[in-house]
SEKOL-587657 format. One record per residue (C-alpha): x, z, y; residue number from 1. Coordinates in steps of 0.1 Angstrom, whole numbers. Layout:
REM SEKOL-587657
PT     px     pz     py  num
PT      X      Z      Y  NUM
...
//
This chain:
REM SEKOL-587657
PT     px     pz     py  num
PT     33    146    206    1
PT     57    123    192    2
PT     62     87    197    3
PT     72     77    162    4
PT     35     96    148    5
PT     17     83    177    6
PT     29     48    169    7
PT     22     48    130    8
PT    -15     64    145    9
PT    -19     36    164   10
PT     -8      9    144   11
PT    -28     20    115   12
PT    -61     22    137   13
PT    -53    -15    143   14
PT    -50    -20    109   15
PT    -83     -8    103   16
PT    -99    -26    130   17
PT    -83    -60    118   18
PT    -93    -55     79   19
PT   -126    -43     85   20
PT   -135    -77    108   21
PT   -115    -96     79   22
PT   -145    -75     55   23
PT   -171    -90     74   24
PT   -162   -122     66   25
PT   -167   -116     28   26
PT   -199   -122      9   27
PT   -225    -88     18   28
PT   -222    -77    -20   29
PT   -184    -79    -17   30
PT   -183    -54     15   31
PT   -190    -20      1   32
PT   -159    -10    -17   33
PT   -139    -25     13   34
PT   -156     -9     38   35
PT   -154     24     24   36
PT   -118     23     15   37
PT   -109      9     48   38
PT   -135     36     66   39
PT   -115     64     44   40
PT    -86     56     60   41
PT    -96     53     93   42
PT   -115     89     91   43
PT    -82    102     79   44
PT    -58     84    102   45
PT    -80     98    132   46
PT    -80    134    117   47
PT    -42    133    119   48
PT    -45    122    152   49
PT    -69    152    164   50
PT    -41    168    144   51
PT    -16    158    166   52
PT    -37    164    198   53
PT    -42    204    187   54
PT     -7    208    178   55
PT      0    200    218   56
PT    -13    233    231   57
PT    -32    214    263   58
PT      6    199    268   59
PT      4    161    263   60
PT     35    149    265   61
PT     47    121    241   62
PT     86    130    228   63
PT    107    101    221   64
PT    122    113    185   65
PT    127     72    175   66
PT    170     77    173   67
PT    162    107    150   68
PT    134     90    131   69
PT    164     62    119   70
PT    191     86    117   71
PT    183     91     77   72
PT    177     56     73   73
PT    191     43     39   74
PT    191      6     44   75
PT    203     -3      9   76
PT    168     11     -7   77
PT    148     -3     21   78
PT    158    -39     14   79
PT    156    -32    -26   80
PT    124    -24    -18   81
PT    117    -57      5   82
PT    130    -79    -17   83
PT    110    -66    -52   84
PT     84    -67    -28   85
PT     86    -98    -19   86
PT     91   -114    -55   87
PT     68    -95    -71   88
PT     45   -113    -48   89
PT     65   -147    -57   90
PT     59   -136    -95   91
PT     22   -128    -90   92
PT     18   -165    -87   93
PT     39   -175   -114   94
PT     31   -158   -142   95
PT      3   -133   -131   96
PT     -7   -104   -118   97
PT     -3    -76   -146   98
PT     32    -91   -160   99
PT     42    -90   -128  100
PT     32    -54   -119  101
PT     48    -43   -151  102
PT     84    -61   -142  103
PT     79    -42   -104  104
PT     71     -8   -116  105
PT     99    -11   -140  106
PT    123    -21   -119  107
PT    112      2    -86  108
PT    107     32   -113  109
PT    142     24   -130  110
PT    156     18    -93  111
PT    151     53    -85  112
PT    164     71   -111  113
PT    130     78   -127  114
PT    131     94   -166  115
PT    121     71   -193  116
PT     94     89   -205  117
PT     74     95   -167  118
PT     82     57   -163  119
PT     62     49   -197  120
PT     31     75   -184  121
PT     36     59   -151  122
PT     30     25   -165  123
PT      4     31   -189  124
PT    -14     51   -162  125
PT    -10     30   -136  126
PT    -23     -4   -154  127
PT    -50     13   -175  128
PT    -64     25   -138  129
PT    -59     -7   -124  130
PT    -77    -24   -153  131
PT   -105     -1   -154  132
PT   -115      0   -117  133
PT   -107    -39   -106  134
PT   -113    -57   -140  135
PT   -141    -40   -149  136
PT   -157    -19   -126  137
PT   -153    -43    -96  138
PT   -146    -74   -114  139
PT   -123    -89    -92  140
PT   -106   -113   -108  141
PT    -67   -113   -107  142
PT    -45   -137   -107  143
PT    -33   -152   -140  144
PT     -6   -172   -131  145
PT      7   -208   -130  146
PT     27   -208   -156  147
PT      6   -187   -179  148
PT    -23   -210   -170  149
PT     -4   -243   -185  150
PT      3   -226   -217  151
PT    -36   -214   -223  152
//
């Protein structure tokens, strides 16, 4: 078994655990969708790790593979990342959330080299789904923005 997949097992198990208490806390309307999403991926992270189990053979030794997990590191497109992450987020609160999910798709899309026209499906795809399943199925209301909000 390796570390680096017994690690990621492990964390996201914690993640789990942490969101669904953080579930409990909403109203008991607000729960199901959470619950299930956050259920989903527990079931699934747990069937990769009885994955991992069966592919040991009865030997249950954990490998340490972390210097070769790093060796194809690309550190250039792991900060891009970060940092359109992290003002996308910034954005978000600016001037809302669908502007700003247009700007980051674009720019993530365009980043890496993505044709024009699968970015334009991608988009339309991507918000029409958004749209459809938090606006108006769920209606979770998403943020419109500071600056958006002083000019309406």
């Amino acid at each position: 078994m390796k570390k680096s997949e017994l690690s990621v097992v492990i964390f996201m198990l914690g993640f789990c655990a942490f969101f669904f208490y953080e579930t409990l806390q909403l109203p008991p309307a607000a729960q199901s969708y959470p619950k299930f999403v956050i259920g989903l991926l527990a079931v699934l992270t747990l069937m990769q790790l009885v994955k991992m189990a069966c592919s040991c053979h009865g030997h249950f030794t954990i490998v340490n593979d972390l210097p070769e997990v790093w060796t194809h590191f690309l550190p250039r497109q792991f900060f891009t990342f970060l940092i359109a992450s992290i003002l996308f987020f910034v954005l978000m609160v600016l001037i809302g959330f669908y502007p700003s999910a247009i700007l980051y798709l674009l720019f993530m899309l365009h980043f890496f080299h993505i044709e024009k026209k699968y970015m334009a499906i991608t988009l339309v795809v991507l918000m029409a789904l958004i749209y459809i399943v938090f606006s108006e199925f769920l209606s979770v209301p998403l943020p419109d923005g500071l600056l958006l909000e002083e000019l309406l």
